[in-house]
C-alpha positions, 0 to 999 in steps of 0.5 A, a space after each residue: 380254101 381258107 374257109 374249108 380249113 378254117 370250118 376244118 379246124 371249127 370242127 375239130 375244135 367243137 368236137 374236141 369239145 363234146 368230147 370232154 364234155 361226155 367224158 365228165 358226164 361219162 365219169 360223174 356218175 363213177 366218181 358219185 356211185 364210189 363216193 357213195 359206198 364211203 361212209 363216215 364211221 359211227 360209234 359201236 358199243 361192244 359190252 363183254 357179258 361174261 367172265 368164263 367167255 369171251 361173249 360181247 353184246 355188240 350195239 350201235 346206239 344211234 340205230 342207223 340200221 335198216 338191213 344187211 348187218 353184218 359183223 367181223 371181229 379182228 383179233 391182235 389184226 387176225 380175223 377171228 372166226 366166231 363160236 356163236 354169233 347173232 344178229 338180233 336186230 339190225 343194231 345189235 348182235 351177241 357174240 362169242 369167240 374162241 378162248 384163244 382169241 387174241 387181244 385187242 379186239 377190233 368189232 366192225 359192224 356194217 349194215 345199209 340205212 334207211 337210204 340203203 347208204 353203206 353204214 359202218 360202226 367199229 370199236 376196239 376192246 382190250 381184256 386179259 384172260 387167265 386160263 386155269 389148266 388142272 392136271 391130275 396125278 396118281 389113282 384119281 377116284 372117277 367121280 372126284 370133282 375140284 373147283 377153282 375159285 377166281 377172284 380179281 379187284 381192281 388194281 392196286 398198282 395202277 390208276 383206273 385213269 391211267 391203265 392200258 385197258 380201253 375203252 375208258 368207259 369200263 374202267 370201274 372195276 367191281 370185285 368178281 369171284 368165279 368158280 370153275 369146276 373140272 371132273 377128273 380129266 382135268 382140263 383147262 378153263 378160262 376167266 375173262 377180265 376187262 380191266 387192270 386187276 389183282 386176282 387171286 387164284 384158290 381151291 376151295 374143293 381138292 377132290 380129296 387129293 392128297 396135295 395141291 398146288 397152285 403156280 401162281 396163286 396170285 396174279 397181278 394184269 395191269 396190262 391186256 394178255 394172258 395170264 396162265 395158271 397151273 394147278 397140280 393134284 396128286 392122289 396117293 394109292 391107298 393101301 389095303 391091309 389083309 390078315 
């Protein structure tokens, strides 16, 4: 009798056993197969190619990508869906984003290696915008035209080692003077910076208008955001005499 108990209680004890044994062989895999999916970050270069757009060209300079690249960006935390975007190689793409796109920008790129282990690059950029909204008054000719001229230098009120804008690399600021050009809708255009600025915002063409205002005619972004500016040209009939 207590040789069948004591064989009783062997396997009870042996199977036990086994049994743990498989459940860790059972999870192993699990936990390795998840682990796999977690990748250390690598660095992403996004470097804005335009002052009208907000268009980036966006690289992993390690080149790590073999296929499936993908790229989200993130504006203020919002997703942003893209104007244009193109993948032109497994480590790079071009993109272009709405004008009303808000800062900082959060650029995350994922693509699998050689090893087809997940790879993810991300990068914050930070810019401010100057939208230029023109309204036009009184008996405008339908061919008149107008061009604003935008012209920005770096800061003279905070350092380029010490400004908000990041990343550091892209703190030197060279003097950029852009032209928009409206028709006789008006409309609103943009100009794009990517570090703190003195700008200065003039109309070298009226179309003709009787008078023009510009509010603000300078504007000072040592902080990333928007800037707006207004511009009001007004026409004056002009009379006919008849005799």
């Amino acid at each position: 009798m207590r040789t069948k108990r004591g064989l009783g209680i062997g396997l009870v004890v042996v199977t036990a056993v086994m049994l743990a044994v498989l459940s860790v062989a059972a999870v192993t895999p699990l936990v390795k197969q998840a682990g796999a999916q977690i990748a250390p970050t690598v660095e992403l270069l996004a470097e804005p190619n335009s002052h009208t757009a907000l268009s980036y060209d966006v690289s992993v300079p390690t080149t790590p990508c073999l296929t499936e690249t993908a790229l989200t960006v993130t504006g203020n935390g919002v997703a942003v869906t893209p104007l244009s975007l193109t993948i032109v190689d497994p480590n790079s793409a071009t993109v272009v984003l709405p004008n009303s796109t808000a800062t900082p920008l959060e650029f995350t790129l994922t693509c699998l290696d050689a090893q087809e282990e997940l790879v993810t690059a991300l990068t914050i950029r930070e810019f401010f915008s100057i939208p230029v909204t023109k309204t036009v008054e009184g008996p405008v000719p339908a061919d008149a035209s107008f061009t604003v001229n935008v012209a920005c230098r770096a800061s003279t009120t905070v350092a380029m080692t010490t400004q908000a804008f990041q990343p550091a690399a892209l703190l030197v600021l060279n003097p950029v003077s852009i032209d928009l050009a409206f028709d006789a809708a008006g409309g609103t255009s943009y100009f794009f910076g990517y570090a703190a600025s003195d700008c200065t915002i003039t109309e070298p063409g009226n179309g003709g208008a009787a008078t023009s205002s510009i509010t603000p005619p300078t504007v000072n972004t040592d902080l990333p955001g928007v800037y707006p500016v207004a511009i009001v040209n007004t026409f004056v009939a002009v009379p006919t005499f008849t005799g």
